[in-house]
C-alpha positions as CSV (number, residue, x, y, z in Angstrom):
1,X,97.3,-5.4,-112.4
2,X,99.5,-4.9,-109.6
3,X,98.2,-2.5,-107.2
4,X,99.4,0.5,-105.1
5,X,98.9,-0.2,-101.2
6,X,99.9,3.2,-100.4
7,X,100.3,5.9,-102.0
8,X,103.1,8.6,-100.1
9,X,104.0,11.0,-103.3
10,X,102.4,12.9,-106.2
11,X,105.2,13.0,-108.7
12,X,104.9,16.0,-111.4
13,X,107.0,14.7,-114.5
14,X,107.1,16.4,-118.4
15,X,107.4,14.6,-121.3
16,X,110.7,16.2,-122.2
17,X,108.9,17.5,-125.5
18,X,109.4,20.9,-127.7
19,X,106.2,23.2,-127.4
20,X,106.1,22.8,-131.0
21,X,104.8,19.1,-130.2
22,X,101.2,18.8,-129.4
23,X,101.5,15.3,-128.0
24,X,98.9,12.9,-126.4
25,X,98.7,10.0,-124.1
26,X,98.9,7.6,-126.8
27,X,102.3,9.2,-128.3
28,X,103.7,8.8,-124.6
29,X,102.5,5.2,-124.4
30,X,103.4,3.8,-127.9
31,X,107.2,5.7,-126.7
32,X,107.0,3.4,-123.3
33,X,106.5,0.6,-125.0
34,X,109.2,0.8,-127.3
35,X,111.1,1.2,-124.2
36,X,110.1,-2.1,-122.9
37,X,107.4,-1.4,-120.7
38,X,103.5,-2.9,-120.6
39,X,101.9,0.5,-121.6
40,X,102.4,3.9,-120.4
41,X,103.8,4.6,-117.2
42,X,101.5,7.7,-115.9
43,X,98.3,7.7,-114.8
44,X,97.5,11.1,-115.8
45,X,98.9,13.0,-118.8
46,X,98.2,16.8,-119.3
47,X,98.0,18.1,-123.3
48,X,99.3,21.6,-124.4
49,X,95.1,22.2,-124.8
50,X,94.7,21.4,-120.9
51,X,93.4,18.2,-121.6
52,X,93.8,15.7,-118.8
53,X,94.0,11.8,-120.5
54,X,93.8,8.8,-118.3
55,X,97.2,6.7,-118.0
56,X,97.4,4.0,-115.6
57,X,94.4,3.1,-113.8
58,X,94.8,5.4,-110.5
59,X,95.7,1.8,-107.8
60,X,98.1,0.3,-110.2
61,X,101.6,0.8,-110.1
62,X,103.0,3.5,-112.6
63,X,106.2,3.0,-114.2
64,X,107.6,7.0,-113.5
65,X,109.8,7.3,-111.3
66,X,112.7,4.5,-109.8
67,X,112.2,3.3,-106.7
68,X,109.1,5.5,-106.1
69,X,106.6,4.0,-108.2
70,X,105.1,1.8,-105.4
71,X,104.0,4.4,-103.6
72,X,103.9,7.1,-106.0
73,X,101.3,8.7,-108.7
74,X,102.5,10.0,-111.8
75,X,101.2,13.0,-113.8
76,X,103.4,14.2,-117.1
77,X,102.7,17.6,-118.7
78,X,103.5,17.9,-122.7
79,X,106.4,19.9,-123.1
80,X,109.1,20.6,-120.9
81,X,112.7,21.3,-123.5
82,X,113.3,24.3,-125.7
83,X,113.5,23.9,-129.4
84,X,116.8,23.1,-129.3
85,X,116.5,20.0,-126.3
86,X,117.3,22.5,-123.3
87,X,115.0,22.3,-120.4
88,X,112.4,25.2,-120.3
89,X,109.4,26.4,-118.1
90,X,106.8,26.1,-121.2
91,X,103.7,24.6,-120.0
92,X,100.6,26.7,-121.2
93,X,98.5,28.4,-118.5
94,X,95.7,25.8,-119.3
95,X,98.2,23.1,-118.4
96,X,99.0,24.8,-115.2
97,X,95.3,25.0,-114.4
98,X,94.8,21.2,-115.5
99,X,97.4,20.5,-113.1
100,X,96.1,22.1,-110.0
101,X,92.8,21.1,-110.7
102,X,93.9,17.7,-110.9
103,X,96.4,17.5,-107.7
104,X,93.6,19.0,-106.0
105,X,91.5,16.0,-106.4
106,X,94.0,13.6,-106.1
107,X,94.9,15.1,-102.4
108,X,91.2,14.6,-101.4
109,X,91.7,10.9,-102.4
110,X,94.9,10.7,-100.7
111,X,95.4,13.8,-98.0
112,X,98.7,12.6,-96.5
113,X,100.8,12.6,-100.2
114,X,103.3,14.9,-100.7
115,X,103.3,16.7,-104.4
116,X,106.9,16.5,-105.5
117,X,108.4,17.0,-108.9
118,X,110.7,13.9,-110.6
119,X,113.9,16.1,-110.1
120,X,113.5,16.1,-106.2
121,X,114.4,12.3,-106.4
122,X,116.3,11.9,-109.4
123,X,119.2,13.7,-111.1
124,X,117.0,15.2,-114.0
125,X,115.4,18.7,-115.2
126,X,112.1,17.0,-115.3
127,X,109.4,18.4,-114.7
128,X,111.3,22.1,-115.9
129,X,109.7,23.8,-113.3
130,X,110.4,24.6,-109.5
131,X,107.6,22.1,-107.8
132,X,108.9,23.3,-104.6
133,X,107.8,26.8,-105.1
134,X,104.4,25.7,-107.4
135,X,103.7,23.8,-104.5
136,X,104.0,26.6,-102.1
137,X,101.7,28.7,-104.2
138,X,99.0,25.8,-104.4
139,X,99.4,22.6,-102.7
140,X,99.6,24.1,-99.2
141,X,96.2,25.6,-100.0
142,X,94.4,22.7,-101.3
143,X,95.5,20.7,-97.9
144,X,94.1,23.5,-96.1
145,X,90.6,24.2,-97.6
């Protein structure tokens, strides 16, 4: 395992999936694999239900996000495109509460990351939501309390 000596960035992806697609972890991996990598490249991945499923073990290098993913940890919500493949805003309200609750504790493991969504250093949609402003809502909170 090759792992992480720093870790500067909390990276929010989605999985680019309909809401109609109640996918897990395991779909994700068997999907990177195909793609040519070892196993999955997150270390956490957040269900429709809420469910948070263990990726990457937390000090390995992810495979996530280019250029980023040595100092980076990865979280991908389900969902993320409209039935017809357009990007769309349509994590669940147990996802979004998944997802603080996990940045949360990922800041008190690593206070000085920054929580940034894929888009802000790659030309994509991913994550489908506005980060930027999530983060203003949450993650200036969490570093506070």
């Amino acid at each position: 395992m090759n792992e992480r000596k720093s870790t500067e960035l909390i990276i929010i992806h989605c999985a680019a999936t309909k809401p109609s697609m109640d996918i897990d972890a395991e779909w994700v991996k068997k999907v990177h694999i195909q793609r040519g990598f070892r196993t999955i490249g997150y270390h956490f991945f957040i269900k429709r239900d809420g469910s948070i499923e263990r990726g990457r073990e937390l000090r390995e290098i992810g495979a996530h996000a280019y250029g980023k993913n040595a100092v980076s940890v990865g979280i991908c919500l389900a969902g993320g495109i409209d039935e017809d493949g357009n990007p769309e805003n349509n994590f669940t309200s147990e996802q979004m509460d998944a997802l603080n609750r996990r940045v949360k504790a990922l800041l008190r493991i690593f206070p000085d990351a920054d929580v940034i969504g894929h888009n802000e250093i790659g030309n994509k949609a991913c994550p489908s939501f506005d980060v930027k402003e999530w983060r203003k809502r949450n993650v200036e909170q969490y570093k506070s309390e």
